[in-house]
Structure formats: C-alpha cells, structure tokens
N, C-alpha and C positions, 0 to 999 in steps of 0.2 A: 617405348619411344627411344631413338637412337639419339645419343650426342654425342656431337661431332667436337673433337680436339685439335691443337696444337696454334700455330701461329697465327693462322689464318683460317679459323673454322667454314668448313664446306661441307655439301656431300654431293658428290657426282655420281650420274648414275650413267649406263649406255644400255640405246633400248636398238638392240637389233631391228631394221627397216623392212630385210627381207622383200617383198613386193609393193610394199608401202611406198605411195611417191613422196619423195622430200619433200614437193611444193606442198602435199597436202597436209601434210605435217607440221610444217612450220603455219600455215591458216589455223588449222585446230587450235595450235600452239598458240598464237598471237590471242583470237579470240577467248580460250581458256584465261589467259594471263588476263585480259581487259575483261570477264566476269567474277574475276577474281578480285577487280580493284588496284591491280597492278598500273604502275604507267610503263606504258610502250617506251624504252627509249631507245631502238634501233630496231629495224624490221627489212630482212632483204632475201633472196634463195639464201642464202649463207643461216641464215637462224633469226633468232628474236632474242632481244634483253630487254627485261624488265626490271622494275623496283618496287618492291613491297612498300606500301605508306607506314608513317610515323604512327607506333603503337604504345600500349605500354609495357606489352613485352621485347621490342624491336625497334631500335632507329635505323629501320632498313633493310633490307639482303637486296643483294640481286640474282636477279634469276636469269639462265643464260640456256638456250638453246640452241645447239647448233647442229650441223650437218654436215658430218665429216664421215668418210669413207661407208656410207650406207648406212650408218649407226646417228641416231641422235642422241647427243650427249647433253644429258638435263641436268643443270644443276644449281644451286643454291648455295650464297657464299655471303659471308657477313662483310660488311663496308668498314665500318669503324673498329676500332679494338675491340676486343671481348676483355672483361673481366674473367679472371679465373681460366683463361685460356679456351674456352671452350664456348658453346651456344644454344645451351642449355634446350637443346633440340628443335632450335624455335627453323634449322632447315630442315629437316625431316621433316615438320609440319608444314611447310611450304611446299615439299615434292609428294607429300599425302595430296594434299589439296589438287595442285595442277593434274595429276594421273585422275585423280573422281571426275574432275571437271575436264579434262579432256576427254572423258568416257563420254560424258552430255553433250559435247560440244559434239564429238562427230554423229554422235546418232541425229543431233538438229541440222546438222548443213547438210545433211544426205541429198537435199530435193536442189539444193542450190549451188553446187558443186561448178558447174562449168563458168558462170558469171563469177563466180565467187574468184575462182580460177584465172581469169581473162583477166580481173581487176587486180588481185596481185601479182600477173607479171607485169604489165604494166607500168603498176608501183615500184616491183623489187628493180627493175632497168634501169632507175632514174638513182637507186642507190649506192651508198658506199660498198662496194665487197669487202674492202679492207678491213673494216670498221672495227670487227674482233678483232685486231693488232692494233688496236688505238685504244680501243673500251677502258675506261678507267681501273680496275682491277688486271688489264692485262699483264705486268710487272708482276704482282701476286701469284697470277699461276705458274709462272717460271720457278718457283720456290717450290722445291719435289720436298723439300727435307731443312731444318734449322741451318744445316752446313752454307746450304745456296744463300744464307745472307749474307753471309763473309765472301760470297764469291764476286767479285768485280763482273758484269756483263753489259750487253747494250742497255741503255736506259738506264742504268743503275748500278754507276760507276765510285761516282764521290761515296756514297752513303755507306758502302762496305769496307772503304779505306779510314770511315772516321771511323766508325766501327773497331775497325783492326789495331787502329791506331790509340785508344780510350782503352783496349781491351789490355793492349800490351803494357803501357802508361800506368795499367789501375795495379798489375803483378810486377812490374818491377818499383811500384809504391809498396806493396808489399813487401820485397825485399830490405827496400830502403829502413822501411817499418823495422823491422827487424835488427837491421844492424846498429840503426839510432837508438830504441831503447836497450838494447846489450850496451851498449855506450853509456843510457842514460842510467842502470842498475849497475852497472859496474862504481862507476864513480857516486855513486851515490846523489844523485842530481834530484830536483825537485820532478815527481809525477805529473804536474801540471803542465810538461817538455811538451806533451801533444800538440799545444800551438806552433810551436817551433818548429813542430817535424810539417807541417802546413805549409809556415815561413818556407822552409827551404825547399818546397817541394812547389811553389810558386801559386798559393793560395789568396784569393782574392782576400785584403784586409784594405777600411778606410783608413786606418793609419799611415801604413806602409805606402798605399796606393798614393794620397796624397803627400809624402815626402818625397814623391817623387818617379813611384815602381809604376808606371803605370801601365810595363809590360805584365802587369797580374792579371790587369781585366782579358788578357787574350789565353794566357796559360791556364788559367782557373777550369777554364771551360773541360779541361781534360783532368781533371782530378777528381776521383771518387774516394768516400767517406767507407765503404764499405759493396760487398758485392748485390746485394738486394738493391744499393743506391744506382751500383754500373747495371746492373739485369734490366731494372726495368727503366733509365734510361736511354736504354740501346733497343732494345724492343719498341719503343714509342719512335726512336731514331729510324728504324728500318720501317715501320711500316710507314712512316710520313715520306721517308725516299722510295720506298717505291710508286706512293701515289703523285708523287710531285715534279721528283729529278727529271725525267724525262720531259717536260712541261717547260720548266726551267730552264736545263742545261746546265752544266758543270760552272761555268763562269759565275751565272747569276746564284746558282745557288750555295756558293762557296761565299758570295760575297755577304748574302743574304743571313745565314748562316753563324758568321762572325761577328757582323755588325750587330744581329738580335742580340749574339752572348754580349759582346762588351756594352752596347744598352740596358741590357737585361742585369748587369755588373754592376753599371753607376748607378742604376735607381735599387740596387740593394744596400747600397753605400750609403742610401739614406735613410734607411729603416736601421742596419747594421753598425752603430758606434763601435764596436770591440766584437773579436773572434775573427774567424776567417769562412770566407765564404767559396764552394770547391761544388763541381758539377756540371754539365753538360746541359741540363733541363732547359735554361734562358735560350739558350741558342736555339733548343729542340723545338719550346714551345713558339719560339719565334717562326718556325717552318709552320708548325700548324698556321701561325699569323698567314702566312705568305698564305697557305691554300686555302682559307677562308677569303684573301684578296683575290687570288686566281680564279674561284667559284663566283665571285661576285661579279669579275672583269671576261666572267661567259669565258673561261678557257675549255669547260667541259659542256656536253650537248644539253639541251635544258631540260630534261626529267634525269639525269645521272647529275647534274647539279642541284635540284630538288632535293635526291637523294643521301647527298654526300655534304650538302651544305649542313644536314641535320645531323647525320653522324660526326660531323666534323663541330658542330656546336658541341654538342652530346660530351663528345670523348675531352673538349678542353675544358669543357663545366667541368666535369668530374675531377681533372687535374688540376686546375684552381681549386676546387671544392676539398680536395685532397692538402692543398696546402695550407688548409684553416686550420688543422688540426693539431701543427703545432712541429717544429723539426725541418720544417721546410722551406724553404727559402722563396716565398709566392713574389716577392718584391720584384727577383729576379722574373720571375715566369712573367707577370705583366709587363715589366719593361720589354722583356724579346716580344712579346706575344704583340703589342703593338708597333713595335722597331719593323718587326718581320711585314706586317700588314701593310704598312706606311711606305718601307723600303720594294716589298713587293709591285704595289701598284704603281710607283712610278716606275720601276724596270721594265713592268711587264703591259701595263694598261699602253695601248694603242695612245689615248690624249691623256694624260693627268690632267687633269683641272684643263682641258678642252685647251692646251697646251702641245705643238707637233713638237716632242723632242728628237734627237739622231741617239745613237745609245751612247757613245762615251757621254752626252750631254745628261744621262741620265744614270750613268754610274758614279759621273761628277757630284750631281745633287743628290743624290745617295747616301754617297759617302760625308757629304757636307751636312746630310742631316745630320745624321749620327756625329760628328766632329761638332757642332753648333748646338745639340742635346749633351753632348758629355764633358766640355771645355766649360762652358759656361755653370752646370751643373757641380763640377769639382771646383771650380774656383770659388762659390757661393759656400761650399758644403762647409760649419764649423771644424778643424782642426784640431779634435781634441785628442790629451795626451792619456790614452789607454794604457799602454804599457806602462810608463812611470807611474801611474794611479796603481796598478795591479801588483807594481815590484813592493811598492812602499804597504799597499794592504798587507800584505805576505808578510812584510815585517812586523808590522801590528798586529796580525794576529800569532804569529812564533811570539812577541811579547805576553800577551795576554794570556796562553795556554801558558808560559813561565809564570804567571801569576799566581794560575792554580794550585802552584806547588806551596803559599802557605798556608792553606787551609790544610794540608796533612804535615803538616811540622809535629815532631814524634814530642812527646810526652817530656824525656827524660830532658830536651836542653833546656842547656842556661840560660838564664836572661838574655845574656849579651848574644848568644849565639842567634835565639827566637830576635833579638833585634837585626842582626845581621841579616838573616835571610829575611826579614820583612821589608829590612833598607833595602838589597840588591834587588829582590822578585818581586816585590812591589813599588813604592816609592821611586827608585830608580827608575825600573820597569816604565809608570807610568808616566813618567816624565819625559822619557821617550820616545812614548807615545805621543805625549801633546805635542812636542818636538814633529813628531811626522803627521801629526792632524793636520797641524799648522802650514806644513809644505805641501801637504794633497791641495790646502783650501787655494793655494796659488796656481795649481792645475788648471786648467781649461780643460772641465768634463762634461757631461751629459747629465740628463736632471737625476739617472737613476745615479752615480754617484757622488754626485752633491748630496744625496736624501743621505748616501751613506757617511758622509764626512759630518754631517750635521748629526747622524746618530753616535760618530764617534768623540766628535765635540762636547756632546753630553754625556756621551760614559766618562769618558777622560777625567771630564771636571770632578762627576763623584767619586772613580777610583781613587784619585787623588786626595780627597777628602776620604774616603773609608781609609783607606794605607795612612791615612795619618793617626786616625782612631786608631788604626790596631797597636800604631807605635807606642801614642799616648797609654794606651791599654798595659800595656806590656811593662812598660816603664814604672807602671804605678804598681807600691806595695797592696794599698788597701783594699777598699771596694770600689770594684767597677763595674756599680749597675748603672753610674750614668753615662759611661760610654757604652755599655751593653745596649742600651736602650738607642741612641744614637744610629749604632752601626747596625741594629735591626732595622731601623726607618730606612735608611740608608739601601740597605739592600733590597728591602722590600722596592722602593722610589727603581734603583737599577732594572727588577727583574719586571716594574712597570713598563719600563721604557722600550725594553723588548718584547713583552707583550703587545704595548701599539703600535710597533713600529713591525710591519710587514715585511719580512726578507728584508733585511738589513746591508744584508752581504753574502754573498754566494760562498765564502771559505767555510 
C-alpha cells in the first residue's frame, strides 16, 4: 500500500485515452464514483468530483477526474489536515477501488451506451466548464513544493505574507534571545528574565494589557515560544488560506484575521492572571471560525460543503482537543474560533439576522463587536498586582534558603558567634519575612496567591517561634530537653503544613 506525503497528501495518476472517448469516460467515471458511495459534486465534459463519506479512517478525500489533453487525470487528495503529514494510504485505496469498479461499470453500460450518451450531453451543456478553477482544493494544487507557500499568487495573497512575516518575527526573536540573555548572564541578573524578554518583545500579559498596553493584544499575535510552536502554526495558517482567502478576499480576511486574534487575546486574559501570552493560533483558529460560517452561509456547492464541513469540524476538534493537554493556550483558540464565526457571517452572509446590510455597514458592526466584546470585557477583568507579588515572593524565598544556613553552623563556634548567626539568618530573617507577608496580604491577587500568602502566614508565625527556641536553646547552660522537645513538635507541625498544602508556590 502506497502513502502518499507532504503538505497536502494526494496521489494523481494519468491514464492515457488513446481512442477512448472522453464523454465515455467521464460516464464510467461518474457511475463508478456513485457505486462507490461517493457524492457527485460536479459533473460536466470537463470531468467529475467527488467525495468520499465520513469514515473511521477518513473525514473525506476527494476525488477528481478530469480530461485534459487526451489523458484522464485521476486523483485522490485529502480535505482537511493530515496528521503526521501523510494519509496513511487511505488514497491509494480510493484509486484501487475507482479503476476495479470502473472495470464493472464499463462491461454493464455496454448495451446502453447511446441513451446513456444523449443524456449526459444534455446534462454536461447546462454546466459550469469552469468549475475546476473554482473547486474547493483548487488553491492546493498550485502548491508543486513547500516553497509555493511563501509564494504570494492569485487567491492566495495575504496568507503568504503573514506567513513571511511570523517567520521573520520568530528569527529575529531569536536574535533578540540571545543578546538579552548575554546581558542577562553577564550581569549576573535573576534566570526568571524570560518574562521580561516577552515584555519587550510585545507579549500578550493581563497586567501589562490592563495598565494600559493594549497595543499587546495586536503584536502578541506574531510572536512564537519556540519553532515546533511557529511550524505548526503556520502550517494550519497556510492550509486555512488557501481554502478560504479567495472566498473572502484580502480586505475581509485581514479584518477577520485580527479581530479573531485580539478576541481570542481578551478571553485569554481571563483564564490568564500572570505570565505572558505569544502565538498566532487565536487568530488562525479564528479563520477556521470563518469557514465553518462560510460552509454554513452555502459559499461552497452542497456535497463539497458536506464534505468540508466534516473535515473542517474534525481538524478544529483535534485542535481544541490538543489544547486540553496542558501548555496551550485553548482560552485564546475559542475566543478567535468564535470571533471568526460571528465576524465571518455578518461580512459575508447575504442577510445576518434577515437584515439587508451595504458592507462598510457591515465592517462597521464587525468591528463594533469585537470593540463592545473587548472594552467592556477588560474594564470588568480584576486588576491584580502580579509583578509585585512575584518581586516580593523572590525575596521571601532568598530569605528562607538564608535560613538554611543555621542548621549547618560548624561545631567549633562560640556561643555568642551560634547567637549571631541565629539572630541575622533566622530571627531577623523571619521578621522580614512577616514584613513582606504582610505587604503581599495588601496586594490584589488571584485565589492561587492568596492560598500562597496564607501558607506563608503560617510558616512565618512558626519560624518565628522555632528561631526563638533555637536562641533560647543556645543560651542555656544546662539541659535542653525541654526545648529539644518543643522545636521537634515544631518542626514536625511546619513540614505538616507543607505536606497539606499543595504547590504552595512555584519557586
């Protein structure tokens, strides 16, 4: 069994005609395909397209015959994305099937040839010729090689420029990469910088966003976390442009495009308290929105919408499905994925809501959704202070690893010296801690660091109580089993507290 690879799994075959007449060939052809179970979605002298039904190895192919310079050219080509690149031969087994059964088909029309004949010219007159330069996939076969997706052409203009544009963006992040942390290991700066280098590289943060940047929700769109994050971004980018851009046009799908991302941006803003949010996806899954709305508002013939409506479910289930697992940003992919849908059918639907609009009246309300979803959206969203919570943790825990140091106080010192470093590294220590517990508790955070302030409320109070044993300990000539006894309960009661208390704190 052959499988077929690369971008757009196919396998095309050309069957020499020779004396064969085209008309009779495209009959076989059509008849094979509808014993086959295929739905007809074009039939004319020009050839026949079909669509394989929904399986469970397959949401689809289509199969396409045509009749070009004496040759029929048969082929079989996957709708939706493939996994793994490839199509696990399920065309091959499509172009096995059609050549058996068009072996049947012609031995059964033998007797019926001339009616059979009369009735499809008839038919094919009334038809599109064009219709193979409209067919949904047509965009697809202009793509000889990976190269021709970066190539700007008719129909499929925009999509190679964001492309181009995301690709360049992601290598001179790279760059960038590189000269901030030489910066950052030079001076010796805290490793936790990677937020920062986000910061400046114009990463979607609710912080940030809400003091005011709210040019993030537009720049975010073009920053990638890593190259596997731009690959298969840009791959889900190219093949939703070529099934769509043409449909659309440059204007609606630029607009369309945008709007999904920065939608797709403020409803991550409410799953997302702290970190920064960077990627392409929202806006991309917003396009799939769009031509989930375009299938629905019949922009394609109705068995290639059939067809496309399913792989087009198929491949955005997987992509939500994908972002359960943890690392992904799904908050965003639903807000575009319905931005896109929403913004789609008023641009493109003939009536919205049985409503005649003219189109600025409908790039108007467009834009006014998305402006009336994201104003109101960001002025409700809590405020909380991230950064200062994270600056001041940081200091709390450089305290507390300085605490560890009297538990290895050497043997040989004096009293007073084992006092001293008990006073600085401990006692003091934690003093400055409750000091900064106390200032987090005036923070306005999220419930995960409240849980944390509350777990540091409680250590504090014991350290402070154990740092005093140890002083009293230390101080005393005689016997100290009653403080021994003490600072065991003591400790035991602390390493409780961290035992119930789940992730505490990410340092």
């Amino acid at each position: 069994m052959a499988i077929a690879w690369g971008y757009s799994p196919k396998i095309e075959k050309y069957i020499p005609l020779g004396d064969f007449p085209a008309d009779k060939y495209i009959i076989i052809a059509k008849q094979a395909a509808e014993n086959l179970g295929w739905n007809i979605s074009h039939i004319s002298d020009v050839g026949v397209i079909a669509y394989t039904p929904l399986s469970l190895q397959s949401y689809s192919e289509e199969i396409s015959i045509k009749i070009e310079h004496n040759f029929a050219i048969v082929k079989s080509e996957c709708i939706g994305i493939q996994l793994l690149f490839n199509d696990y031969g399920k065309n091959e087994i499509n172009l096995d099937k059609f050549f058996h059964e068009f072996k049947y088909v012609e031995f059964h029309l033998e007797d019926v040839w001339q009616s059979t004949l009369e009735n499809f010219h008839a038919f094919a007159n009334q038809q599109d010729k064009d219709y193979f330069e409209k067919a949904p996939l047509t965009a697809k076969n202009k793509i000889k090689n990976v190269l021709y997706l970066l190539l700007p052409q008719k129909n499929y203009q925009i999509t190679p420029i964001l492309i181009l544009i995301n690709i360049a963006l992601y290598f001179l992040k790279i760059i960038a990469s590189i000269v901030y942390f030489s910066y950052v290991f030079k001076h010796k700066l805290a490793i936790n910088e990677i937020e920062n280098l986000y910061y400046y590289l114009g990463g979607n943060s609710r912080e940030v966003v809400l003091n005011g940047q709210y040019w993030r929700l537009l720049t975010y769109q073009f920053i990638h976390g890593s190259f596997s994050h731009l690959f298969f971004n840009m791959y889900a980018l190219a093949y939703i442009g070529l099934m769509i851009e043409h449909k659309l046009g440059a204007k609606k799908y630029l607009t369309i495009y945008f709007l999904s991302g920065i939608s797709g941006g403020v409803l991550s803003m409410f799953f997302h308290t702290e970190g920064y949010m960077v990627g392409a996806s929202g806006a991309i899954i917003g396009m799939f929105g769009a031509f989930l709305a375009l299938l629905l508002g019949k922009a394609f013939e109705k068995n290639a919408t059939k067809a496309l409506l399913i792989s087009t479910i198929a491949v955005t289930f997987i992509m939500l499905l994908n972002g359960l697992k943890g690392g992904v940003d799904n908050a965003a992919h639903v807000g575009g994925l319905l931005a896109g849908f929403l913004i789609t059918t008023i641009l493109f639907h003939q009536k919205p809501l049985n409503i005649k609009l003219q189109e600025k009246q409908r790039y108007l309300i467009a834009v006014l959704l998305a402006i009336f979803f994201a104003i109101p959206s960001l002025l409700l969203m809590p405020k909380y202070q991230i950064k200062e919570f994270n600056r001041l943790e940081i200091e709390y825990q450089l305290n507390a690893r300085k605490f560890t140091t009297i538990y290895w106080l050497k043997r040989g010192l004096s009293k007073e010296e084992k006092l001293s470093a008990i006073k600085n590294n401990g006692i003091n220590v934690w003093k400055a801690n409750d000091s900064i517990v106390k200032k987090m508790d005036l923070l306005k955070v999220d419930k995960r660091q409240q849980n944390i302030i509350s777990f540091h409320q409680k250590m504090v109070k014991r350290h402070l109580e154990l740092v005093g044993l140890f002083y009293k300990r230390t101080t005393t000539d005689g016997q100290t089993y009653f403080y021994d006894t003490e600072i065991q309960s003591l400790q035991m009661d602390i390493n409780n507290i961290r035992l119930n208390i789940k992730n505490p704190t990410r340092f």
